[in-house]
mmCIF file of the N, C-alpha and C atoms, coordinates in Angstrom:
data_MODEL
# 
_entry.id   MODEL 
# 
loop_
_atom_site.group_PDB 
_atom_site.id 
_atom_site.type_symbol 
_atom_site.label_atom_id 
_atom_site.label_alt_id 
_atom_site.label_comp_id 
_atom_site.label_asym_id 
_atom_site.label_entity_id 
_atom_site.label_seq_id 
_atom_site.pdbx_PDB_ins_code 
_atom_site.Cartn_x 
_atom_site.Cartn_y 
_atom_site.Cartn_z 
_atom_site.occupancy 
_atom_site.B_iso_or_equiv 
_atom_site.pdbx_formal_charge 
_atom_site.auth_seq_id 
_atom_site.auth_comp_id 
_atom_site.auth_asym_id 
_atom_site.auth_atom_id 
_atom_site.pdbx_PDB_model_num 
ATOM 1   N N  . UNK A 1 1  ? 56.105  30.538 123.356 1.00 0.00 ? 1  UNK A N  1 
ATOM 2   C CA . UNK A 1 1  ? 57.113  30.630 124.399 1.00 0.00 ? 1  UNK A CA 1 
ATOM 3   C C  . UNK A 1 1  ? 56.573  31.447 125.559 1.00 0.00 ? 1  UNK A C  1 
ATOM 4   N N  . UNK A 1 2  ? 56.886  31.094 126.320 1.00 0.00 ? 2  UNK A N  1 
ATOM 5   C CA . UNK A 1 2  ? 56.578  31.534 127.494 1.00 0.00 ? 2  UNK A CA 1 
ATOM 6   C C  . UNK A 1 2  ? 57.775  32.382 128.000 1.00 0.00 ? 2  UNK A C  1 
ATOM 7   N N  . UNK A 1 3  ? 57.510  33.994 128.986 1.00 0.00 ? 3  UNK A N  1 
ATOM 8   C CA . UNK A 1 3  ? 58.364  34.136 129.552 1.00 0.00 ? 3  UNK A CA 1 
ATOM 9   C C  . UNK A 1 3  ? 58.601  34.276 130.833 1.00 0.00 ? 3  UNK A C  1 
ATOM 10  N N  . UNK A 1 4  ? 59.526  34.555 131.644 1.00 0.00 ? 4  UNK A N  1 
ATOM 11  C CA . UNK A 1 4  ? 59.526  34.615 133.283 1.00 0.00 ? 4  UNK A CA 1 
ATOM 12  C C  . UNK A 1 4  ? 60.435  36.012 133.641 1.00 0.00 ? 4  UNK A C  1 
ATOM 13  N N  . UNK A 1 5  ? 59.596  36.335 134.245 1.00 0.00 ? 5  UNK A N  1 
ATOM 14  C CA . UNK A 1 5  ? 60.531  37.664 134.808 1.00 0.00 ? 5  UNK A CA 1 
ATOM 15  C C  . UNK A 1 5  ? 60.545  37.264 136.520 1.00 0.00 ? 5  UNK A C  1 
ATOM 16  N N  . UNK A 1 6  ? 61.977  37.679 136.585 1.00 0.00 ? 6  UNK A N  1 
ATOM 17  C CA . UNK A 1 6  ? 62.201  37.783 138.132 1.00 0.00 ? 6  UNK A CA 1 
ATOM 18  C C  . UNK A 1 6  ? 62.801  38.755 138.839 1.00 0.00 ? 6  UNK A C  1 
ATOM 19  N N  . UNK A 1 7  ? 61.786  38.805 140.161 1.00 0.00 ? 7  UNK A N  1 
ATOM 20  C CA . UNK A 1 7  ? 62.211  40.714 140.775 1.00 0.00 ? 7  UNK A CA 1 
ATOM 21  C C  . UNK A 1 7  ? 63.118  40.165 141.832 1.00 0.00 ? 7  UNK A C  1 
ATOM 22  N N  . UNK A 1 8  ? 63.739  41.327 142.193 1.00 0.00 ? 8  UNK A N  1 
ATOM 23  C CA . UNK A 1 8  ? 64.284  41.087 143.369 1.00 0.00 ? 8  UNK A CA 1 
ATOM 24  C C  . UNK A 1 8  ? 64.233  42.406 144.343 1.00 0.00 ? 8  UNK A C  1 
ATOM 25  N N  . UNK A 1 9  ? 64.102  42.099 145.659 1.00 0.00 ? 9  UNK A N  1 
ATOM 26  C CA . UNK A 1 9  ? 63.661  42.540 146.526 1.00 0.00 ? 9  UNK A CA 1 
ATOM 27  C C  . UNK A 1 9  ? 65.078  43.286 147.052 1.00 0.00 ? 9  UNK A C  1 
ATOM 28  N N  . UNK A 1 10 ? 65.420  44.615 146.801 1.00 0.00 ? 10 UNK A N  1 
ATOM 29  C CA . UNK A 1 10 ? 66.520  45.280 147.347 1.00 0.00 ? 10 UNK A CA 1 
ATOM 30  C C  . UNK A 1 10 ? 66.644  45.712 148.771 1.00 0.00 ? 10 UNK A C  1 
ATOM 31  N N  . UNK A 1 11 ? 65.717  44.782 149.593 1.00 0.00 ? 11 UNK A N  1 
ATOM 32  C CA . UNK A 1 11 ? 65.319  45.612 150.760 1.00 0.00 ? 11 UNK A CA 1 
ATOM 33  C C  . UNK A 1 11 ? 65.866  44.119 152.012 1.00 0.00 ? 11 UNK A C  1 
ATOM 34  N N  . UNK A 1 12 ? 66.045  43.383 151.209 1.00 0.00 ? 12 UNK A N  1 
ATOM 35  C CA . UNK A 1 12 ? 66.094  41.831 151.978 1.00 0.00 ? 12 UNK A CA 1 
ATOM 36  C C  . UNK A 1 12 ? 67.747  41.681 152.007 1.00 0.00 ? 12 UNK A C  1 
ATOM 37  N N  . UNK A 1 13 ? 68.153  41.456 153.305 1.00 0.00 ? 13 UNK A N  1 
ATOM 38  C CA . UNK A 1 13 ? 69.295  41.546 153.923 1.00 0.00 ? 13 UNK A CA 1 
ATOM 39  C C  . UNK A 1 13 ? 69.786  40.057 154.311 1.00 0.00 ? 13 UNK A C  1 
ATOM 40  N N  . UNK A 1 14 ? 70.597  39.650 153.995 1.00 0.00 ? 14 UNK A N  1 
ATOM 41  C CA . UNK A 1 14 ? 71.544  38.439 153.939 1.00 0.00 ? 14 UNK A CA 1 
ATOM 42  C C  . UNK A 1 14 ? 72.420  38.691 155.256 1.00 0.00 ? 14 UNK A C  1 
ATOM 43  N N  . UNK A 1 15 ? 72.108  38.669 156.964 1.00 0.00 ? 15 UNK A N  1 
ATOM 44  C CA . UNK A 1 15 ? 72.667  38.937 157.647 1.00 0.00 ? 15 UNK A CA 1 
ATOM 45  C C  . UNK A 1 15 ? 73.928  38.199 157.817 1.00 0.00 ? 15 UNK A C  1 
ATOM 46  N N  . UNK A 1 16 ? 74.333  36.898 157.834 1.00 0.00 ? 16 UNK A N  1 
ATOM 47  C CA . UNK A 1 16 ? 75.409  36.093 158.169 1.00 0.00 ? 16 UNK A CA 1 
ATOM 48  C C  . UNK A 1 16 ? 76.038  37.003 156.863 1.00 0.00 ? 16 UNK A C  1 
ATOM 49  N N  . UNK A 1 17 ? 76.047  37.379 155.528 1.00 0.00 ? 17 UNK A N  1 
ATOM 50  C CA . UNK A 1 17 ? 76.649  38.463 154.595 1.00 0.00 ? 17 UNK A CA 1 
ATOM 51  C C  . UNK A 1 17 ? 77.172  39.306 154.904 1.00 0.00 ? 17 UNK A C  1 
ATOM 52  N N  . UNK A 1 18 ? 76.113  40.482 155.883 1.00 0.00 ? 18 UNK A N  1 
ATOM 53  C CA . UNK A 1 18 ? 76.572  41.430 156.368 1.00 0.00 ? 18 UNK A CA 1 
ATOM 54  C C  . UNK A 1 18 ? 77.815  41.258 157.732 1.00 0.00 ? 18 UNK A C  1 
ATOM 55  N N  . UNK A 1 19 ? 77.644  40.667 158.467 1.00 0.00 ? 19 UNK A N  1 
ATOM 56  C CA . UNK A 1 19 ? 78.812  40.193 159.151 1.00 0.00 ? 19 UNK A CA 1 
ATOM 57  C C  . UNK A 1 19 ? 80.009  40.036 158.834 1.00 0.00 ? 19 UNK A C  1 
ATOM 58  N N  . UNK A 1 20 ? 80.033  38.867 157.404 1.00 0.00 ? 20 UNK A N  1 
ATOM 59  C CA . UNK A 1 20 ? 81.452  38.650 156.842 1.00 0.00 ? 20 UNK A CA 1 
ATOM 60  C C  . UNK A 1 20 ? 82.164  39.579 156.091 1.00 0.00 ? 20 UNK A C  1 
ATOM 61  N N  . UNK A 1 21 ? 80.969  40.682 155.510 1.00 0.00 ? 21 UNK A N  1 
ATOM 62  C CA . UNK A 1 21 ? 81.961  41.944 155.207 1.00 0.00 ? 21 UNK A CA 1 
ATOM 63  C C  . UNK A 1 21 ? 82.067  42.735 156.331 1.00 0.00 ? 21 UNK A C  1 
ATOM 64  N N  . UNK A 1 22 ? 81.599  42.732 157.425 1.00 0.00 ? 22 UNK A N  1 
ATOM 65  C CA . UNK A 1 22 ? 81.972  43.967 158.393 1.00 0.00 ? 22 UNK A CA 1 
ATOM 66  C C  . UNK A 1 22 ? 83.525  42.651 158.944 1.00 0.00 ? 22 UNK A C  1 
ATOM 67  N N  . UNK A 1 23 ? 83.200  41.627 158.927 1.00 0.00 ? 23 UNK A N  1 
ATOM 68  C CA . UNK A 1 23 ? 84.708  41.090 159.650 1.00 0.00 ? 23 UNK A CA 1 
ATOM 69  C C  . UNK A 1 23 ? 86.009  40.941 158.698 1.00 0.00 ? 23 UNK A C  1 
ATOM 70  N N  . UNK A 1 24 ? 85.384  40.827 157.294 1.00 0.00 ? 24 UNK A N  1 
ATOM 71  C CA . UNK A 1 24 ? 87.092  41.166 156.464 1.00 0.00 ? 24 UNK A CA 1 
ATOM 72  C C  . UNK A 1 24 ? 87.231  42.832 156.507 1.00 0.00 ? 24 UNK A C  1 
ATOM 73  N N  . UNK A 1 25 ? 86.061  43.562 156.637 1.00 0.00 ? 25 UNK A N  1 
ATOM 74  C CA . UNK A 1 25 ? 86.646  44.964 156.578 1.00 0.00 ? 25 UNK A CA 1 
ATOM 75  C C  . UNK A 1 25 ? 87.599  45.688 157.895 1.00 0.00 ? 25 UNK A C  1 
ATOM 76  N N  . UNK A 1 26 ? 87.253  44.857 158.765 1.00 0.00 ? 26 UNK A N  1 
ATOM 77  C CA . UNK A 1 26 ? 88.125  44.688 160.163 1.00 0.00 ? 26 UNK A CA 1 
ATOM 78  C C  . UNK A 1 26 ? 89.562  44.171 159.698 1.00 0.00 ? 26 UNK A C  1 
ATOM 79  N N  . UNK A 1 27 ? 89.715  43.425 159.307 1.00 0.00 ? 27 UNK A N  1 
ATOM 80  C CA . UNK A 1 27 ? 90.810  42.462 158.817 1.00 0.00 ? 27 UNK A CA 1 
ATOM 81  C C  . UNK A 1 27 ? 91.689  43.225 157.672 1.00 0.00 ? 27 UNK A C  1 
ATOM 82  N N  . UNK A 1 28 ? 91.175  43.917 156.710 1.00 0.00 ? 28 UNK A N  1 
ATOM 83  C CA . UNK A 1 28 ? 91.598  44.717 155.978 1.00 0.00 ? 28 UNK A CA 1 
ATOM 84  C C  . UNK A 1 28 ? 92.330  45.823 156.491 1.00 0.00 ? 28 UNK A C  1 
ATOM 85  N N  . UNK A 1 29 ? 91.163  46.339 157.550 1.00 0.00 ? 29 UNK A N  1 
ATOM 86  C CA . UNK A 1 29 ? 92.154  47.932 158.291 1.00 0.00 ? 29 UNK A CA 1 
ATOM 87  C C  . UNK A 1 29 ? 93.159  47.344 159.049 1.00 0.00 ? 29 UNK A C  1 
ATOM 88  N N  . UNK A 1 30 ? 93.156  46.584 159.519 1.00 0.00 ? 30 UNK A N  1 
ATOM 89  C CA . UNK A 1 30 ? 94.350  45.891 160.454 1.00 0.00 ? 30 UNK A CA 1 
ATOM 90  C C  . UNK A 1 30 ? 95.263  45.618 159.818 1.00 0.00 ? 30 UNK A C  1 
ATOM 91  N N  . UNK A 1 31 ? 94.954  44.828 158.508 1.00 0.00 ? 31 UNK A N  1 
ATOM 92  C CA . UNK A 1 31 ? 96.110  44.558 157.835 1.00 0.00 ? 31 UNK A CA 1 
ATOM 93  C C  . UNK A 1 31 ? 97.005  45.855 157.140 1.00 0.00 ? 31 UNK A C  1 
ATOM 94  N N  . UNK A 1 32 ? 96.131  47.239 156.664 1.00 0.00 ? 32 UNK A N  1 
ATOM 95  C CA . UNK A 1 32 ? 96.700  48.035 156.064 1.00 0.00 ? 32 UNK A CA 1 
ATOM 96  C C  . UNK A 1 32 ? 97.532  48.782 157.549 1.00 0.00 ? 32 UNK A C  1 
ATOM 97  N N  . UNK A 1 33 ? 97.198  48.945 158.589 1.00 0.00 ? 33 UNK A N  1 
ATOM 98  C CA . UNK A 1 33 ? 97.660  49.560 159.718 1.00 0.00 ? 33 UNK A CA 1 
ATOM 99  C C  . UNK A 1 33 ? 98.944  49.045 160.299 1.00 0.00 ? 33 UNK A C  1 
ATOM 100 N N  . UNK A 1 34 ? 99.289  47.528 160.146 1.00 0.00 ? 34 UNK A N  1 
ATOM 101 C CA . UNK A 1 34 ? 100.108 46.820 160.680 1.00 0.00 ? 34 UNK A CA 1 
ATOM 102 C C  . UNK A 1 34 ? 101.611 47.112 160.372 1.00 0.00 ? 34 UNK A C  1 
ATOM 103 N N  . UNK A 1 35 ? 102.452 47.091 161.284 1.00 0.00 ? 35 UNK A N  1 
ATOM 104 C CA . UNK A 1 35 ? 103.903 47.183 160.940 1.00 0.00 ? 35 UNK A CA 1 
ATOM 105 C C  . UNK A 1 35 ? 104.345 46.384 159.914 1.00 0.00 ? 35 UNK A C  1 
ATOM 106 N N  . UNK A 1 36 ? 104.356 45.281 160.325 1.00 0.00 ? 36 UNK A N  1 
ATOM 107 C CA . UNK A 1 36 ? 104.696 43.765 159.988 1.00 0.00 ? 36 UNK A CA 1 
ATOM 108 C C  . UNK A 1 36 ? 103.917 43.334 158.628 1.00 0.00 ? 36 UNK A C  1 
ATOM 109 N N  . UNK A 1 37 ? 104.482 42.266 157.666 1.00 0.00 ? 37 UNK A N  1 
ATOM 110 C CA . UNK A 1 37 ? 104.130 42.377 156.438 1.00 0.00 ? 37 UNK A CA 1 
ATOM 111 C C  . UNK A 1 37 ? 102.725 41.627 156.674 1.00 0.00 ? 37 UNK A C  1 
ATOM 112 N N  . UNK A 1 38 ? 102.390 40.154 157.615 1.00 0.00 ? 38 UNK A N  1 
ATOM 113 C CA . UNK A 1 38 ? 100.986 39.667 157.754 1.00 0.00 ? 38 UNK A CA 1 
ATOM 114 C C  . UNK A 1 38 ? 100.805 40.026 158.615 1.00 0.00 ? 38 UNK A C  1 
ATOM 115 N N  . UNK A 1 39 ? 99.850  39.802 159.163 1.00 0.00 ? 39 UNK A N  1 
ATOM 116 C CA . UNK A 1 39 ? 99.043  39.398 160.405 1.00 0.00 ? 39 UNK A CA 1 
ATOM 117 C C  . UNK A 1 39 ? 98.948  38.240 161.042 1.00 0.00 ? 39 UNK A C  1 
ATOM 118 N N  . UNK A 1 40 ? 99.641  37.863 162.225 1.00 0.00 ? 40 UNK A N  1 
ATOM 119 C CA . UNK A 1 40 ? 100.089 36.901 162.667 1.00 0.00 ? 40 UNK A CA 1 
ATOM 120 C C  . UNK A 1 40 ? 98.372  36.000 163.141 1.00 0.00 ? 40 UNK A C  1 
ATOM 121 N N  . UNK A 1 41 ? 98.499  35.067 163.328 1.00 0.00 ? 41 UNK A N  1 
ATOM 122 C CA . UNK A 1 41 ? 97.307  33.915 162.995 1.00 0.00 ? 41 UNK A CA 1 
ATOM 123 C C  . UNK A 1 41 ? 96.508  34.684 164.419 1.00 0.00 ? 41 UNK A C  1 
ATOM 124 N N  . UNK A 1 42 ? 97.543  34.460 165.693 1.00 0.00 ? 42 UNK A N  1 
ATOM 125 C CA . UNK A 1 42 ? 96.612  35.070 167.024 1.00 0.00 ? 42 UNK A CA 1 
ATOM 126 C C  . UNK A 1 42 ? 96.198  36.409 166.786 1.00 0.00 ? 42 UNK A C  1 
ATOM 127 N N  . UNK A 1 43 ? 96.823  37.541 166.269 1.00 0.00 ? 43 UNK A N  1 
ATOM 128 C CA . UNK A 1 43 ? 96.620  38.429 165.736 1.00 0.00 ? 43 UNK A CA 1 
ATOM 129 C C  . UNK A 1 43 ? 94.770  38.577 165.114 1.00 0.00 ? 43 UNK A C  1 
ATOM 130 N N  . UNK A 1 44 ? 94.774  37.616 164.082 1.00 0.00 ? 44 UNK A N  1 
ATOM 131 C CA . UNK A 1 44 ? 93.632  36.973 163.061 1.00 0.00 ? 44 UNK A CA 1 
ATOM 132 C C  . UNK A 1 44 ? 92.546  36.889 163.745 1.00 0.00 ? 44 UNK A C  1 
ATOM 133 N N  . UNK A 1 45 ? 92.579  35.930 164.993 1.00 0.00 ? 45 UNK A N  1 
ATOM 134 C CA . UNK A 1 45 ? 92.125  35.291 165.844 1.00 0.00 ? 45 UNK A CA 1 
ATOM 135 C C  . UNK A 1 45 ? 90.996  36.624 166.714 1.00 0.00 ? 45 UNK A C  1 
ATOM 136 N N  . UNK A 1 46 ? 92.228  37.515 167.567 1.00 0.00 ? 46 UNK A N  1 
ATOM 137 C CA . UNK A 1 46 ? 91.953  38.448 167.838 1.00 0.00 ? 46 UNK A CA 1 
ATOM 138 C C  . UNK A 1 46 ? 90.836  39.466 166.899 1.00 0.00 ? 46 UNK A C  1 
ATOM 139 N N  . UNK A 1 47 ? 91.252  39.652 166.019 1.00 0.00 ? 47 UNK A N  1 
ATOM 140 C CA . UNK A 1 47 ? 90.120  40.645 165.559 1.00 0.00 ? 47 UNK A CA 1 
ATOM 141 C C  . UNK A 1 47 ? 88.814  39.537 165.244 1.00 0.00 ? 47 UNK A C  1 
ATOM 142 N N  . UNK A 1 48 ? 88.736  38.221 164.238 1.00 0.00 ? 48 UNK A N  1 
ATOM 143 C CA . UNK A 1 48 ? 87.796  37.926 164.236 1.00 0.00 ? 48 UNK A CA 1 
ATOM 144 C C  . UNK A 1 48 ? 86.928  37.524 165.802 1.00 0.00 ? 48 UNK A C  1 
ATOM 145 N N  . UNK A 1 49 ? 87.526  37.719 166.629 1.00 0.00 ? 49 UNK A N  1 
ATOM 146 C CA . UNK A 1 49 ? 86.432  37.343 168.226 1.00 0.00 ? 49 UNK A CA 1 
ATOM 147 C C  . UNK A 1 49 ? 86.375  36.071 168.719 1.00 0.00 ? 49 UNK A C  1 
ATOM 148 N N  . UNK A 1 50 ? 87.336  35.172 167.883 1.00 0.00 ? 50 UNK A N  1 
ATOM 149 C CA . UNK A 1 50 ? 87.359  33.728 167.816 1.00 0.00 ? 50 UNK A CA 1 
ATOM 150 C C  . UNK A 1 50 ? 87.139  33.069 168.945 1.00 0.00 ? 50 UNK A C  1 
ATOM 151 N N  . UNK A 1 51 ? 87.773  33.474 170.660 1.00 0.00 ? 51 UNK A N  1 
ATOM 152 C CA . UNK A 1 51 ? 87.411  33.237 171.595 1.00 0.00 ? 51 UNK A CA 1 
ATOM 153 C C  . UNK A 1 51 ? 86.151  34.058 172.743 1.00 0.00 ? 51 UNK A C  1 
ATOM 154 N N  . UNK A 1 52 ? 85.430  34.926 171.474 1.00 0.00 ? 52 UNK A N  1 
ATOM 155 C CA . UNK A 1 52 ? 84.356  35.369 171.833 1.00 0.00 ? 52 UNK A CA 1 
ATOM 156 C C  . UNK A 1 52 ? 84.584  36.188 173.568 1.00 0.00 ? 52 UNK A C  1 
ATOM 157 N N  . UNK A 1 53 ? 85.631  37.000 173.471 1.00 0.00 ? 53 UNK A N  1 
ATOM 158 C CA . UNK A 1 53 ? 85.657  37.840 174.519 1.00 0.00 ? 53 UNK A CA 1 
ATOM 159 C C  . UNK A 1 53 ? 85.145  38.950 174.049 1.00 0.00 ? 53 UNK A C  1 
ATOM 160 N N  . UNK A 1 54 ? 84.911  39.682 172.702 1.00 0.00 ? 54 UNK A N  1 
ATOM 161 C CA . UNK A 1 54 ? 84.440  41.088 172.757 1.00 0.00 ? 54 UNK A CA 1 
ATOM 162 C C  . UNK A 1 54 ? 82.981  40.539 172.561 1.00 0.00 ? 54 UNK A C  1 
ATOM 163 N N  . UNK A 1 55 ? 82.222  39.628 172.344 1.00 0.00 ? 55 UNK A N  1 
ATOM 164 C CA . UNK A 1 55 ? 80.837  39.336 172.712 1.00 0.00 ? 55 UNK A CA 1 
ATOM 165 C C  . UNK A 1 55 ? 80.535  39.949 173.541 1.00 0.00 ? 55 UNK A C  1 
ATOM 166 N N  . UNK A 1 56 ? 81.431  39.002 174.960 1.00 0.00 ? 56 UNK A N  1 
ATOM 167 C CA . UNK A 1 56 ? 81.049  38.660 176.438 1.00 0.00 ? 56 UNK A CA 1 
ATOM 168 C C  . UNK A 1 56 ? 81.327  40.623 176.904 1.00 0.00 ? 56 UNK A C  1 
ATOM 169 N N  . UNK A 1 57 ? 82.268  40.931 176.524 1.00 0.00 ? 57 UNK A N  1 
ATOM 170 C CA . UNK A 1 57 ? 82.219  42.504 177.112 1.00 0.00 ? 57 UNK A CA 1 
ATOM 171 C C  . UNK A 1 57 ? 81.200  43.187 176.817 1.00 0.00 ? 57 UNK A C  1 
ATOM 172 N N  . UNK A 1 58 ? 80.920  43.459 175.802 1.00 0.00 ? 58 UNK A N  1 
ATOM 173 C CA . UNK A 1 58 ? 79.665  44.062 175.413 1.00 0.00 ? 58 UNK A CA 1 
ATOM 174 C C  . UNK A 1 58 ? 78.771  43.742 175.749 1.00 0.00 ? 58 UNK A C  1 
ATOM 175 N N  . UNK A 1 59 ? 78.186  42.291 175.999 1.00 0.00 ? 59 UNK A N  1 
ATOM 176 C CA . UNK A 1 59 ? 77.019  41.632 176.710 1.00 0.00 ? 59 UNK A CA 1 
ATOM 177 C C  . UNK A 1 59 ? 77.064  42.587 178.038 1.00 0.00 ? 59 UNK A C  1 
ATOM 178 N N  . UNK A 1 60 ? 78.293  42.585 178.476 1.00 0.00 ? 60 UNK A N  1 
ATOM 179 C CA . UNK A 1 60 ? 78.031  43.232 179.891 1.00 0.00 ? 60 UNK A CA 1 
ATOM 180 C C  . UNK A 1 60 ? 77.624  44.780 180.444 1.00 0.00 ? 60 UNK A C  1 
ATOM 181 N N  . UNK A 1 61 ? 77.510  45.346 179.039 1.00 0.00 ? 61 UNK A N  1 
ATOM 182 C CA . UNK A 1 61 ? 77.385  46.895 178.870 1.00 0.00 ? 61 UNK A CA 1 
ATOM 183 C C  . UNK A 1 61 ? 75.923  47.200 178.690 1.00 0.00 ? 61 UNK A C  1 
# 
């Protein structure tokens, strides 16, 4: 029998990963902060950047 060992590299970063937890962790504080029981869809919209205005601001900084 043969065996196989496999390493893994703790140093290698899954960026589109890192994004989707920094944007539900956005989504999370909003949701725990909010009056209201959801978060209304434009609301949603708003924090994820959906119409890409906090891009364009920051681009400009």
């Amino acid at each position: 029998m043969s065996s196989v060992t496999v390493t893994c590299d703790a140093t290698v970063q899954d960026r589109v990963a890192l994004v989707e937890i920094e944007l539900i962790g956005e989504l999370m504080i909003a949701a725990a902060a909010a009056s209201e029981e959801r978060l209304s869809p434009d609301r949603i919209d708003e924090l994820l950047d959906v119409d890409g205005r906090r891009r364009e601001r920051s681009a400009e900084r």
